[in-house]
C-alpha positions in Angstrom: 17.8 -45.4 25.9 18.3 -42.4 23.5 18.5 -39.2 25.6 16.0 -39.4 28.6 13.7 -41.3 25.8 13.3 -45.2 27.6 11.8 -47.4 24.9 10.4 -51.1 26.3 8.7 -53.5 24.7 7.2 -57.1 24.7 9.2 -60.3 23.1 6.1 -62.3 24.0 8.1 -65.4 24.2 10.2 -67.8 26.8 12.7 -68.3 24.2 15.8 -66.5 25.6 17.4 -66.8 21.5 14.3 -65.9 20.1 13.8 -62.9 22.4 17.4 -61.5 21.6 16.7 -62.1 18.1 13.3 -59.6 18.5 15.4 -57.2 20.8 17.9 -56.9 18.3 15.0 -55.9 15.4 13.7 -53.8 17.6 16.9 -52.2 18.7 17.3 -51.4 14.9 14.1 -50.2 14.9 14.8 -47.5 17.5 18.0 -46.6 15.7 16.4 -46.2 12.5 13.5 -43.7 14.2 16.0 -41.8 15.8 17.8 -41.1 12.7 14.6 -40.0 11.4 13.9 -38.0 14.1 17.6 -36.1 14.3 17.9 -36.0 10.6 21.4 -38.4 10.4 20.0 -41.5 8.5 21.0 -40.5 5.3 17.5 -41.3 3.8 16.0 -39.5 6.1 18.4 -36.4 5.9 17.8 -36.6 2.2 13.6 -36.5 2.5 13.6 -33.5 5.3 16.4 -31.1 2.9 13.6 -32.0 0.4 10.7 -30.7 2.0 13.0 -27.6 3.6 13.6 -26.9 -0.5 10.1 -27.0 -1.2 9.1 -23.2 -2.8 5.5 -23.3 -1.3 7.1 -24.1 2.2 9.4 -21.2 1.8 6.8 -18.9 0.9 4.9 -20.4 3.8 7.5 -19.1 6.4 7.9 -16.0 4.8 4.6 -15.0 5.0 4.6 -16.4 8.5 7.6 -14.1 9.3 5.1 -10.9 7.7 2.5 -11.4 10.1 4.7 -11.8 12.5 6.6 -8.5 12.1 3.3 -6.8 11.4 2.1 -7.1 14.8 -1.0 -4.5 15.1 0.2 -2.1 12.2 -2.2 -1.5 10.0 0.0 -0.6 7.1 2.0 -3.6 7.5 -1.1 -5.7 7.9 -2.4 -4.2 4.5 1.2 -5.2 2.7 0.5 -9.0 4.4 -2.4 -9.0 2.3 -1.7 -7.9 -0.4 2.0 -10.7 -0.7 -0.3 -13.4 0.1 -3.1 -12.4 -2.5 0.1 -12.0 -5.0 1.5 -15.4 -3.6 -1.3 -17.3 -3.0 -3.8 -16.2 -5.8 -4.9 -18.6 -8.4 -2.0 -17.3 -10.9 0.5 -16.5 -7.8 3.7 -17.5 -8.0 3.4 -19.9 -4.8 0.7 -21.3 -7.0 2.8 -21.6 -10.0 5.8 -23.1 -8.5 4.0 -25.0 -6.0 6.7 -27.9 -4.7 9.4 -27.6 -7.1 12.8 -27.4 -5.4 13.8 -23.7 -4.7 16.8 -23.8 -6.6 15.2 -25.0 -10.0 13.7 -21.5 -9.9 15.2 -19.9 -12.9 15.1 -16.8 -15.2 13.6 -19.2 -18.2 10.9 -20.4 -15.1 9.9 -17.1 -14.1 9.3 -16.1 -17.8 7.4 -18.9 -17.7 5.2 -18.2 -15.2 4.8 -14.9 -16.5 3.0 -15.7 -19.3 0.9 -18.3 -17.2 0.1 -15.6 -15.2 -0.5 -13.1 -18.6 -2.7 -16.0 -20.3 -4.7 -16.7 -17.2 -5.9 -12.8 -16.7 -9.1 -11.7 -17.5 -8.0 -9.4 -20.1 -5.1 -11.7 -21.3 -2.4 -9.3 -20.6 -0.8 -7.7 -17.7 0.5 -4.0 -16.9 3.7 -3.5 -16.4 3.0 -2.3 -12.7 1.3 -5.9 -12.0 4.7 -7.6 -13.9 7.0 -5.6 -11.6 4.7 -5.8 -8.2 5.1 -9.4 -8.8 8.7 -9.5 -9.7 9.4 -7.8 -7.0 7.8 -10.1 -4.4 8.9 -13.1 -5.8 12.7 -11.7 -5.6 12.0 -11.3 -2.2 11.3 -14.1 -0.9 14.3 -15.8 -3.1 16.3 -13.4 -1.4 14.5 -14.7 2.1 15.6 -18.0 1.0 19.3 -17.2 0.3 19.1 -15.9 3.7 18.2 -19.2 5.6 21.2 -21.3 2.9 18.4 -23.0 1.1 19.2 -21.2 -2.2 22.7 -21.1 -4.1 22.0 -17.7 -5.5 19.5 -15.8 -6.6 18.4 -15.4 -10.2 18.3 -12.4 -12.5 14.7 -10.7 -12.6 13.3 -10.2 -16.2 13.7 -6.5 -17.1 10.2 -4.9 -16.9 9.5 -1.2 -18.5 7.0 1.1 -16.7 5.6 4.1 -18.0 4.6 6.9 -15.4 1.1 8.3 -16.1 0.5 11.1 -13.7 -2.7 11.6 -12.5 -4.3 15.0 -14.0 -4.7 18.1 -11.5 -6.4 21.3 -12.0 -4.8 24.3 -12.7 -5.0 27.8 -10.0 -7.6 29.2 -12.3 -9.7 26.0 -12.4 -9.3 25.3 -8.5 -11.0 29.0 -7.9 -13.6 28.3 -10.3 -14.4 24.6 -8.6 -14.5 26.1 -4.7 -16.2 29.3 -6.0 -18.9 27.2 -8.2 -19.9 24.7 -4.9 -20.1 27.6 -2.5 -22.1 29.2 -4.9 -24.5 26.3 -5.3 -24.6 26.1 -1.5 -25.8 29.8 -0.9 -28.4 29.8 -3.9 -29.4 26.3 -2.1 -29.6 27.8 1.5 -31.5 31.2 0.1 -34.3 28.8 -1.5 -34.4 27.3 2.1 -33.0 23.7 1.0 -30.7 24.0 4.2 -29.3 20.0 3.8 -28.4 20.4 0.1 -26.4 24.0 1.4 -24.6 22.4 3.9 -23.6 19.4 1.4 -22.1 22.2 -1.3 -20.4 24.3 1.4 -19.2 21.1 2.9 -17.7 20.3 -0.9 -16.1 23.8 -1.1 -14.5 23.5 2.5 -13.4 20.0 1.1 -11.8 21.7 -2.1 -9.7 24.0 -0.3 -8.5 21.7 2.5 -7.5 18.9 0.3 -5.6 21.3 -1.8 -3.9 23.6 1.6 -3.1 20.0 2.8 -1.8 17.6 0.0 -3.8 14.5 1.3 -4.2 11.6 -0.3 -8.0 10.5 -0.9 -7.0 7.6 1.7 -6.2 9.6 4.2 -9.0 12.4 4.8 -11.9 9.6 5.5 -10.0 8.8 8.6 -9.2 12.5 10.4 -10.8 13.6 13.4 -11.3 16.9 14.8 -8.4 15.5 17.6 -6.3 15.0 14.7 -6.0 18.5 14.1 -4.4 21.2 15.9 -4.6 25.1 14.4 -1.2 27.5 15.0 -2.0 30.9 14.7 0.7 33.6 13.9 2.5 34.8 10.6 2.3 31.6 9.2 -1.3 30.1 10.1 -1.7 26.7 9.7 -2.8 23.4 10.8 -0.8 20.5 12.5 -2.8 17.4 11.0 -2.2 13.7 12.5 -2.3 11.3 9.8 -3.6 8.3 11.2 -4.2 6.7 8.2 -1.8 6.4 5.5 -0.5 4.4 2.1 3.0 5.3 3.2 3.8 5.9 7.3 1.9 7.8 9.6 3.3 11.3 9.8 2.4 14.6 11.3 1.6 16.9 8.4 1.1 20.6 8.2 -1.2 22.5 5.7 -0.9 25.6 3.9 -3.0 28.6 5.8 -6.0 28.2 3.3 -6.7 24.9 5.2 -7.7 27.3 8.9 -10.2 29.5 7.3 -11.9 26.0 5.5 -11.0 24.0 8.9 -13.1 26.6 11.2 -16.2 27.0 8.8 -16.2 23.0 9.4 -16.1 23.8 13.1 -18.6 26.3 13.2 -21.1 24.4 11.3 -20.4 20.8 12.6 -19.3 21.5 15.9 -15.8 20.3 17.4 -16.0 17.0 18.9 -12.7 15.5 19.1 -14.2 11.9 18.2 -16.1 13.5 15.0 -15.0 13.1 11.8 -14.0 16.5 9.5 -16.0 15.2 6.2 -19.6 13.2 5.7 -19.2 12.7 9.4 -22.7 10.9 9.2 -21.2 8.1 7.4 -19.8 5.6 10.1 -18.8 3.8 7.2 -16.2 5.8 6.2 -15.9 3.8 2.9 -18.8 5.0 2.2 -18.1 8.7 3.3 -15.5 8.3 0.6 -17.7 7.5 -1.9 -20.6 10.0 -1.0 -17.9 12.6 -1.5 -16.5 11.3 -4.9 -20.1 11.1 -6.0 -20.1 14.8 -5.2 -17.0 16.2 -6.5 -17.5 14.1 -9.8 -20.6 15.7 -10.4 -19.6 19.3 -10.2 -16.4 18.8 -12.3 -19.1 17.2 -14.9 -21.2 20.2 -14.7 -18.5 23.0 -14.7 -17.0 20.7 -18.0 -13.4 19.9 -16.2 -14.0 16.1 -16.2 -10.9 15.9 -18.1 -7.6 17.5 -18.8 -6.4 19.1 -21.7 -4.9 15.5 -22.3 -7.7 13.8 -22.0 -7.0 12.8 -18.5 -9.8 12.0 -15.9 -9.8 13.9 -12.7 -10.9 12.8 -9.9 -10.4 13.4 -5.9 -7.0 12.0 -6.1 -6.6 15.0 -8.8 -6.5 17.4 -5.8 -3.6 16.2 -4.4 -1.9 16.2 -7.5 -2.7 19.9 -7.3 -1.4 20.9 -3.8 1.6 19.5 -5.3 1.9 21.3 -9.0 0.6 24.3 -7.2 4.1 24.3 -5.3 6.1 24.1 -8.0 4.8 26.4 -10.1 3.7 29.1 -7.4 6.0 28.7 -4.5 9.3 29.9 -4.5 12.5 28.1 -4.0 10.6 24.7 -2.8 12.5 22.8 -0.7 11.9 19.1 -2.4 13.0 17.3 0.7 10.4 19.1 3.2 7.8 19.0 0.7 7.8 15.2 -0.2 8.0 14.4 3.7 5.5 16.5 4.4 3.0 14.8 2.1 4.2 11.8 2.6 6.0 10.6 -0.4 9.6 10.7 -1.6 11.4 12.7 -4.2 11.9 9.9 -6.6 8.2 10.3 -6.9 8.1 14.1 -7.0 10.2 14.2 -10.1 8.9 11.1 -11.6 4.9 12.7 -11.7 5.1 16.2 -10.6 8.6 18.0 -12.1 8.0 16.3 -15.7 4.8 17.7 -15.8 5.5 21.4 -15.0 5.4 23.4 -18.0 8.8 25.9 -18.0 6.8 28.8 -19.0 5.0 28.5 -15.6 8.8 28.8 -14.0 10.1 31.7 -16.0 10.6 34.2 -12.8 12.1 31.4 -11.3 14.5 30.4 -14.2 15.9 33.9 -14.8 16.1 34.6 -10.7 19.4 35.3 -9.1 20.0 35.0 -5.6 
């Protein structure tokens, strides 16, 4: 008896030697499963560390531990997906190493499976964003390993150089002369009596200033509802905006006073229903509303020739953003970094790696020769 585990069976004979002979197998027998069973055989011990060193099995409980962490978040949900399709792709790196023994993961490996990965892509080569995602993921769950005393220590990364490339944004002057050109549009529109084509270019203007007066991301604007927003009137009018949905955290975000006059014409065309969406609230699919209103915007900057910057760079919705913030830095005075990067939901690393770099000193001068 092992525990409250009784084991019994059969010697199907008379013979009193020949049944102690079969009890005595089968006593071994017992022994040998429970060793098995409680990991002390030394065979056994030996198979069971094997499969607890297996790479795939460690990225297994990892990824377990994500969705387990994750819960109902739908940000943390989103980063589940995207480490398994990084893991568990055809070129991921659970893929790669598959059952090899944690520990024979080494610098020279993981070059290795970088250029397995590199020859196996579509284009035969990888940005250096895709290198480091993945570098970065697969130090993880080393690090994961470490944790649980599977892993001795954990290798050295390869060294990966990225180069920033800012999105373009439009200048003051160009932002006047994109709201101006769609409300434009929409009044000639609404004099020839094509109401629906009116409404779509003062819906684009509206859209214009808000995303500008707020600093949302494309992401997030598909998702706000009229109960995400609250208006505070006084010296400083603005809007309280819940952001519900986010590539960052959800965060309560406040606009610059541009964003009321643009938020009530919404109102008093659309009406206020706290379940209705701000923008292209005929689209369910808000998907879809996002693509209805890059469709839009895309075809006005094409018309009013500001496809592109002065670099060469495309502009699209996103570009907007990237405006709010420039706009800051070189109209605002005495930014406070900090508030500014909370506010729209990103850091200041990120501030001064795609927004200070850009800003050309001559658009500072008052600032630069100001004295307090």
């Amino acid at each position: 008896m092992f525990g409250r585990s009784v084991h019994t069976k059969s010697t199907g004979t008379t013979d009193e030697k020949l049944a102690r002979q079969i009890a005595q197998k089968f006593y071994g027998e017992c022994l040998v499963q429970k060793g098995i069973q409680d990991d002390t055989l030394p065979a056994a011990h030996q198979a069971v560390q094997k499969q607890k060193l297996r790479f795939d099995r460690i990225v297994d409980q990892w990824l377990n531990k994500l969705e387990a962490d994750a819960g109902d978040d739908e940000r943390r949900l989103r980063h589940l997906n995207d480490c398994k399709g990084s893991a568990l792709g055809k070129t991921g790196f659970a893929t790669y190493f598959g059952r090899a023994d944690v520990n024979s993961i080494t610098p020279d490996r993981i070059d290795d499976f970088l250029a397995f990965k590199k020859a196996n892509s579509p284009k035969g080569q990888l940005a250096a964003t895709t290198i480091k995602r993945n570098l970065v993921l697969l130090n993880v769950v080393l690090k994961f390993a470490h944790h649980a005393r599977l892993l001795t220590h954990v290798p050295a990364m390869p060294k990966v150089k990225t180069k920033d490339n800012p999105r373009a944004w439009f200048s003051h002057e160009e932002y006047r002369r994109l709201h101006l050109a769609a409300r434009g549009r929409g009044r000639a529109a609404k004099k020839a009596g094509k109401l629906a084509e009116a409404v779509g270019w003062f819906e684009l203007s509206d859209f214009i200033i808000f995303m500008v007066a707020s600093f949302l991301r494309p992401g997030e604007w598909p998702a706000l509802k009229h109960k995400h927003v609250k208006i505070v009137e006084g010296e400083n009018a603005h809007l309280q905006l819940a952001i519900t949905q986010s590539k960052t955290l959800k965060r309560i975000s406040v606009t610059m006073g541009p964003a009321v006059s643009a938020y009530k014409r919404i109102a008093e065309r659309n009406g206020k229903n706290p379940e209705a969406y701000l923008f292209k609230a005929e689209y369910a699919n808000r998907q879809t509303a996002r693509e209805r209103m890059a469709d839009a915007f895309e075809g006005l900057v094409s018309e009013l020739g500001l496809k592109v910057d002065v670099f060469g760079n495309k502009r699209s919705t996103y570009s907007l953003r990237h405006t709010a913030l420039m706009l800051r830095f070189t109209k605002g005075a005495e930014v406070n970094v900090l508030a500014l990067a909370k506010n729209a939901g990103t850091s200041v690393d990120q501030l001064e790696r795609f927004y200070l770099k850009r800003i050309n000193p001559a658009d500072l001068i008052a600032n630069l020769q100001s004295f307090r």
